[in-house]
C-alpha positions, 0 to 999 in steps of 0.5 A: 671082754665083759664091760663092767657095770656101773660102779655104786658110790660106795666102790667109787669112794674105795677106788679113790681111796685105793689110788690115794694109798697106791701112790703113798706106796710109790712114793714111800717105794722110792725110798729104796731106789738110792744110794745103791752100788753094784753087786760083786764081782762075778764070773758068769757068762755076761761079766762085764770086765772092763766096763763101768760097774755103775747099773741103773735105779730099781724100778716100780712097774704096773703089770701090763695088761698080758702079765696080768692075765698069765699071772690069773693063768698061771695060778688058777687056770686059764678058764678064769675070765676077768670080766673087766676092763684094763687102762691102756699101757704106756709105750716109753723108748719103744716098749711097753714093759718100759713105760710099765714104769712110768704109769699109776693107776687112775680112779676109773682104772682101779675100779675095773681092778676092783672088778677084775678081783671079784670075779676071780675070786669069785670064780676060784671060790666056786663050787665046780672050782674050789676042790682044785684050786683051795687044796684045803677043806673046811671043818665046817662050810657054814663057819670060818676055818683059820688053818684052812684059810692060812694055809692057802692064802700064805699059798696063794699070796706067795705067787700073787706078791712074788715073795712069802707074806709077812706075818702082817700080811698074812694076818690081816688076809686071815682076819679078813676071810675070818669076819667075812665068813663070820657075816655071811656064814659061809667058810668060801664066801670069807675065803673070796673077799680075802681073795679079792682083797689081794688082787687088787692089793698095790702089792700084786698090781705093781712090781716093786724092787727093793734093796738090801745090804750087800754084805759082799760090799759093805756099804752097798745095796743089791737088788734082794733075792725076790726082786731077782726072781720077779725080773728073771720070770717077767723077763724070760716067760713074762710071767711071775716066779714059779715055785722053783724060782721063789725056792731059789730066791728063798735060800738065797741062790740068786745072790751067787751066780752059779744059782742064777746060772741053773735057774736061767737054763732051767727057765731057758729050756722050759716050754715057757720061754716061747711065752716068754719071746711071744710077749717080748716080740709083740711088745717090739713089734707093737702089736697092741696096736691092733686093739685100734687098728680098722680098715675100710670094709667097702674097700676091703670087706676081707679084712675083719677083726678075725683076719687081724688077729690071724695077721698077727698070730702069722708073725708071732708063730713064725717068730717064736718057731724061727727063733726058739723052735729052730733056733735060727739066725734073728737076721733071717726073720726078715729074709724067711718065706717059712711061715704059719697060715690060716685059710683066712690068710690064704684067701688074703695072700691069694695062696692055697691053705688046704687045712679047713681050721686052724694053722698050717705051715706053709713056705712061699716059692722063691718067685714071691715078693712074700719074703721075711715079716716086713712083708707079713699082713702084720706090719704093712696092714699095722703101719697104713691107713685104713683106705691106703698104704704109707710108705711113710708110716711104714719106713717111720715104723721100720726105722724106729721099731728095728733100728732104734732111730728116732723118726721126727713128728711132721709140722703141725701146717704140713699139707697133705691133700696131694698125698691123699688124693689117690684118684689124682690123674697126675699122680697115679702111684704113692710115689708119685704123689710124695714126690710132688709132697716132698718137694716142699722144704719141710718135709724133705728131711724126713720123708728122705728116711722114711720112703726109700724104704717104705716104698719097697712094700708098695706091692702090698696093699694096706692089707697085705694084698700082693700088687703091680699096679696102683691107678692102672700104673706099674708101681715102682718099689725100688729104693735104698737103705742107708746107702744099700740099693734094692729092687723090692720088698725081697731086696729091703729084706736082704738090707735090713738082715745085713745091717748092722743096726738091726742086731744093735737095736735088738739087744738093745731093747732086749735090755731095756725090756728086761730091766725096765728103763733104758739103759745108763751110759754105762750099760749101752758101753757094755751093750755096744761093745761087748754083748752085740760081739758075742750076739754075733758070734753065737750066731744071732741066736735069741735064746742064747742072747736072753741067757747072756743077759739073765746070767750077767751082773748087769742086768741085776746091777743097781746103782741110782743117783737122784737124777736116775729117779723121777720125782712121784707126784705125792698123795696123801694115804687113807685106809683102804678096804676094797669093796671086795672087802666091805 
């Protein structure tokens, strides 16, 4: 990605300003987030009979960094290059789309949206570019043209904003283009500022759900029909409303569940969702990570920045034609020796791949320990050091990203010499040297959690490499899951496929990765109870999972109290022109 130049003191001045009036906005935003109560009753397929009808507060979320850019995909094409720089996101209860909720934006952030939003604009404006994108032709380049401009921009606006402009919006956004234009004599130049303008706008950058009066519960407040549509797309194709979505939303269908029922198999069907399951996994999986991830290249000189984006494009390829493609059992990601391989990967996994470039689908043999994703480059190279493996890291990993169990953090004054020492001449192997480790009282709990587990994928090196021996001394991957034996990474795959936590914690996530939060006390009686039974019973299909969510009343429910909602940190709002705009 491009770095972005140095800001002048100008822009640095407007982006302070931008932050002052993105954090007035959250702050006058939470004025929706109260008093609401549960929409209507409803017979779709989620309901939720028997429970409580309390929900949980709206949220406001920053787009993440993979929204944002399929947001620029889906709307202009996937040619555009932003040529900035993004804010890491925030990981909160395991997901980034719920610490999406939890972040602003800071001063240095927002310039690089100020950046981003220039070259977009730029690059929709231009000559090789507009006659596709702007739909609309000037009277006369050299001079502003107000119908023209309205037209696209109430075009574009809609799916920027995820709703219509208002009419405010949209006459500021005309102005704008129509003095710009005006300054510089040039109809696409206005155009582009206003463009601009709206890319960086707090309306587009965060998602904002807003309430309405239910009129089915007077009194009450729903999520309004747009917040609906947002939460649909972003959920099931991580992605902002198509014209069919915003359509439905218009005419009100989201409000009866018959509407929202066509609209989730529609989006269900579409080649989207694959989109859609790819981002959720990588979140789960927590595959940014490996924007970080780094390996000692004299002890592995394989091991590049191409074979890590190889190692997890392996995993999420088998994941989404598992699961969407095939419309497999969830359980068998971790048993499956069907997977997808570059020749890279090949050399990496010591296995033929015949196809010079590219991907070719592939299946170990049934003699390999190379048995479901636990065992893909992805997650041991991930969870391991740069210079050795971790049985720890990767049974803290596979507990608290698969089972939803909170691993705690080691002492500050823990001691970690004899483990790594790997040239020890008395403790050849990884087990042997957290043996002698976990022998002191502080560290035995949690190491009781982790390395049973972990040392099960001690075959593998911090690459992914397969092995036998450490030091010369057959390694030792037997172990136990929570009261299950197994002899190696196969067995740990046939434990985790079996245990009940592993579907408990997927549709546990999954709601919270569509809704934004964790879920209230209520949602997880419904989760617990009622959705992981029919999970079950639909055979631990994925796509079936995502419908029953989207097409339930809890997922839409609201119902905050002041505990629910965290106080915004209060900033005083100037008016704001980007430097797009100036």
């Amino acid at each position: 990605m491009i770095e972005a130049p140095e800001m002048s003191a100008k822009a640095t001045q407007s982006s302070r300003k931008l932050f002052c009036l993105v954090a007035a906005i959250i702050v006058f935003g939470s004025g929706f987030l109260a008093g609401c109560n549960p929409i209507g009753p409803s017979s779709s397929p989620g309901v939720s009979e028997g429970f409580s009808d309390a929900g949980g507060p709206p949220v406001m979320r920053r787009l993440t960094r993979s929204q944002f850019e399929q947001v620029i995909t889906d709307i202009f094409g996937s040619t555009i290059e932003l040529g900035g720089r993004f804010e890491p996101d925030q990981r909160e209860n395991g997901l980034l789309a719920v610490g999406a909720g939890k972040v602003s934006v800071t001063t240095s952030g927002l310039q690089q949206y100020d950046v981003m939003a220039r070259n977009v604009a730029a690059q929709v404006t231009s000559e090789d570019r507009r006659e596709t994108l702007i739909g609309c032709v000037p009277k006369d380049i050299t001079s502003r043209d107000e119908a023209c401009a309205k037209q696209f921009l109430s075009e574009v606006g809609r799916l920027l904003y995820r709703r219509p402009l208002t009419e405010e919006e949209l006459k500021v956004r005309v102005q704008n283009a129509n003095a710009a234009a005006d300054k510089f004599g040039n109809f696409y130049d206005g155009l582009e500022m206003s463009i601009a303008g709206m890319l960086i706008a707090p309306q587009f950058i965060f998602r904002q759900e807003t309430s309405e009066p239910d009129p089915d519960n007077p009194g009450a407040l729903r999520l309004d029909s747009f917040s609906k549509a947002s939460r649909l797309s972003f959920f099931l194709w991580n992605a902002a409303p198509d014209d069919q979505l915003l359509n439905a939303a218009m005419h009100g269908e989201l409000h009866d569940d018959r509407g929202v029922a066509r609209q989730v198999e529609r989006m269900v069907a579409s080649p989207k969702l694959k989109t859609g399951v790819r981002a959720f996994f990588s979140d789960l999986l927590e595959f940014d990570k490996f924007d970080e991830l780094s390996k000692d290249a004299e002890i592995f000189p394989k091991f590049n920045f191409i074979a890590a984006e190889d190692a997890k494009e392996q995993t999420l390829r088998t994941t989404v034609d598992h699961l969407v493609t095939k419309d497999g059992d969830y359980r068998d990601l971790f048993t499956t020796r069907k997977t997808y391989l570059t020749r890279l990967l090949g050399a990496l996994y010591r296995v033929p791949v015949v196809s010079p470039d590219g991907w070719q689908e592939f299946e170990f043999p049934q003699d390999s320990q190379q048995a479901g994703i636990l065992t893909h480059a992805s997650f041991v190279a991930l969870h391991s050091h740069p210079g050795r493996t971790s049985p720890t890291l990767r049974g803290k990993a596979l507990r608290e990203i698969l089972l939803c169990q909170k691993v705690p953090d080691p002492p500050g004054n823990v001691d970690f010499n004899i483990v790594q020492d790997t040239a020890n001449p008395d403790f050849k192997t990884v087990r042997q040297r957290l043996e002698a480790h976990a022998s002191e009282p502080m560290c035995v709990g949690c190491h009781k959690i982790t390395d049973p587990i972990g040392l099960a994928l001690e075959s593998f090196d911090t690459i992914g490499g397969f092995r036998t021996t450490e030091n010369g001394a057959p390694i030792n991957t037997s172990g136990e899951l929570d009261g299950k034996a197994f002899e190696d990474a196969q067995g740990l795959g046939e434990a985790i496929h079996d245990h009940p936590g592993i579907s408990a914690c997927l549709v546990n996530r999954v709601f919270s990765y569509g809704v934004g939060r964790s879920p209230t006390k209520s949602e997880k009686e419904w989760l617990d109870i009622y959705l992981q039974s029919i999970f079950a019973e639909d055979g631990y299909r994925f796509p079936q999972l995502l419908e029953r969510i989207a097409v339930s009343n809890t997922f839409f429910r609201i119902a905050p109290t002041e505990a629910d909602l965290d106080e915004p940190e209060i900033a005083s709002a100037e008016n704001f022109k980007p430097e797009s705009e100036q």
